[in-house]
C-alpha positions in Angstrom: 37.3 45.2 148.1 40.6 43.6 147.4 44.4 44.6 146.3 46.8 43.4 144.9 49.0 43.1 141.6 48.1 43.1 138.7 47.4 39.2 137.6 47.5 37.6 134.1 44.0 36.7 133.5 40.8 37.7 135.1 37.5 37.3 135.5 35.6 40.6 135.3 31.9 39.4 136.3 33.2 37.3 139.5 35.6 40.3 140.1 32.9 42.9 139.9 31.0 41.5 142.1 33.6 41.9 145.0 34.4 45.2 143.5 37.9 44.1 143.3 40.7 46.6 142.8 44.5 45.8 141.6 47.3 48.1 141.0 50.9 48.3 140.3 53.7 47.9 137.5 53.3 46.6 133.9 56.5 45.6 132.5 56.8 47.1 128.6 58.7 44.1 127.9 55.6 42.1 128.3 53.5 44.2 126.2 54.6 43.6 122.5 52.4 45.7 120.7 52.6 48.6 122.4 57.0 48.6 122.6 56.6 47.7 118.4 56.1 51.5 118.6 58.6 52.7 121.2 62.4 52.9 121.1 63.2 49.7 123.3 60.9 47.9 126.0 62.7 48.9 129.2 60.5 50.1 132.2 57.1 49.9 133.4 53.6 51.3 133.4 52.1 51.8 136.6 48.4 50.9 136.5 45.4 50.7 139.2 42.4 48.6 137.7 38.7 48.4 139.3 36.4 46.1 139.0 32.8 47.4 140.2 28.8 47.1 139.5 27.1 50.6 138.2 23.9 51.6 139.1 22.4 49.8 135.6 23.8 46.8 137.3 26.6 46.4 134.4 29.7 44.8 135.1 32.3 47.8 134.7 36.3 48.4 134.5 37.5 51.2 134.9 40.9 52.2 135.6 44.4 54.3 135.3 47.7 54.1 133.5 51.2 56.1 133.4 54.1 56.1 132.5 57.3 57.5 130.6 57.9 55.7 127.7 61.0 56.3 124.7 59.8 56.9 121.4 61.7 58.4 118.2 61.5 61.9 117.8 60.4 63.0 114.4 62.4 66.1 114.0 66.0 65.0 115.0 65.4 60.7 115.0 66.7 60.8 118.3 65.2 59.4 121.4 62.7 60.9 123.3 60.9 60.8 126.7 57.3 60.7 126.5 54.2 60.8 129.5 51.7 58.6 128.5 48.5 58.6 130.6 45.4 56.3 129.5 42.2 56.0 131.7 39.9 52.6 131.2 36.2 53.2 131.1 35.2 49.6 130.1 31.7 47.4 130.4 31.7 44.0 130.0 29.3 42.3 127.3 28.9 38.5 126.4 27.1 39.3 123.0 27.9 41.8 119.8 23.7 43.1 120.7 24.7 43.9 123.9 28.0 45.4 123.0 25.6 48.1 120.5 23.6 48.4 123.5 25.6 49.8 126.3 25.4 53.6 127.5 28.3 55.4 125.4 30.0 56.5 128.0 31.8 52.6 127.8 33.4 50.8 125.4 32.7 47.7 125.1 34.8 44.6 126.6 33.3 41.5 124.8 33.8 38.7 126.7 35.0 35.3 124.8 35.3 32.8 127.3 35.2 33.6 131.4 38.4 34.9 131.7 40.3 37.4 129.9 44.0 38.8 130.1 44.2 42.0 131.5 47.8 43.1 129.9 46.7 43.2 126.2 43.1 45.2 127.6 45.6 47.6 129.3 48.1 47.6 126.4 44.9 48.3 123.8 44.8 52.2 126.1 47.9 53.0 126.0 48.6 52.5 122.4 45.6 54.6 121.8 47.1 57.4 124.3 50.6 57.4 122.5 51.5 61.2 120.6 50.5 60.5 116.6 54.5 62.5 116.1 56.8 62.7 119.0 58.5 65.5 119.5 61.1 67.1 121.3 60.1 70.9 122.7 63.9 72.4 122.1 64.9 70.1 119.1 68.4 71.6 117.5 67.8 70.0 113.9 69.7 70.6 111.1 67.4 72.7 108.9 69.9 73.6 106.1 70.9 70.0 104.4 72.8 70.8 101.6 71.6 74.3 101.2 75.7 75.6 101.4 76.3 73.0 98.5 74.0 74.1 96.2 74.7 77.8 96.6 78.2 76.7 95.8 77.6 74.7 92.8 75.5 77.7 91.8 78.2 80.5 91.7 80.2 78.3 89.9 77.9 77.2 87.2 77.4 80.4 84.4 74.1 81.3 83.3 72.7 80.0 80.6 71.0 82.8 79.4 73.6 85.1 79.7 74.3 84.9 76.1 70.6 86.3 75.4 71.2 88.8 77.7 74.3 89.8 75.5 72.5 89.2 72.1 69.6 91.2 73.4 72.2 94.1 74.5 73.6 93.9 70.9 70.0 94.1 69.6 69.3 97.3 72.1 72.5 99.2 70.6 71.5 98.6 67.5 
């Protein structure tokens, strides 16, 4: 078993056989994708990745992410904080077959060439962890946009069927 930081490409069959484990920060700045959706790309992720052998003898991934990210709150617009946590529960596969074949407790990790990058693989979790609508619990938004204007321009305007009201009182007296 080995630690260390995270590195920039791996290779998960040679790592899984020394059940290799790395952990420490992500920079957002280096994960385009996943700050497209965030407010700006300042701070880090802090992630712990293992590399191991199940008992099926599958070459697995599994691993932990978290973080506080910014993101735009969709009541007020405003910035706000947001904990992300993502877990990685990945098995490697060479083939599409032996992608459709693995237990479905794992997502597949199909393997293009011997090494991968492990930043996009991490960035892929988080963006699935992210809230759908951010929020802030005690948002003070303006409900009331332009409700004062138009009961204004409504006390000033007369009604237009006032004058069948009047014809129909004439009509009643009659």
């Amino acid at each position: 078993m080995s630690y260390g930081p995270l590195p920039k490409k791996v290779d998960p069959r040679k790592l899984a056989e020394r059940e290799a484990v790395f952990k420490g920060p992500a920079a957002i700045a280096d994960m385009p994708r996943l700050a497209s959706f965030l407010v700006d790309d300042n701070g880090t992720i802090d992630a712990e990745v293992a590399f191991a052998k199940d008992e099926q003898g599958l070459r697995v991934l599994s691993g932990t992410m978290s973080g506080t990210v910014s993101m735009t709150c969709q009541r007020c617009l405003e910035p706000v904080s947001v904990e992300i946590e993502a877990t990685l529960n990945l098995a490697v596969a060479l083939t599409e077959e032996q992608a459709q074949n693995l237990p479905r407790y794992y997502d597949p990790l199909i393997m293009e060439a011997d090494e991968i990058e492990l930043l996009p693989v991490i960035e892929d979790e988080l963006m699935l962890s992210l809230p759908l609508v951010p929020y802030h619990d005690d948002c003070s938004i303006q409900t009331s946009f332009g409700d004062v204007e138009t009961a204004r321009t409504q006390e000033e305007k007369p009604n237009p069927f006032s004058v069948l009201a009047q014809l129909k009182a004439k009509a009643d007296k009659s």
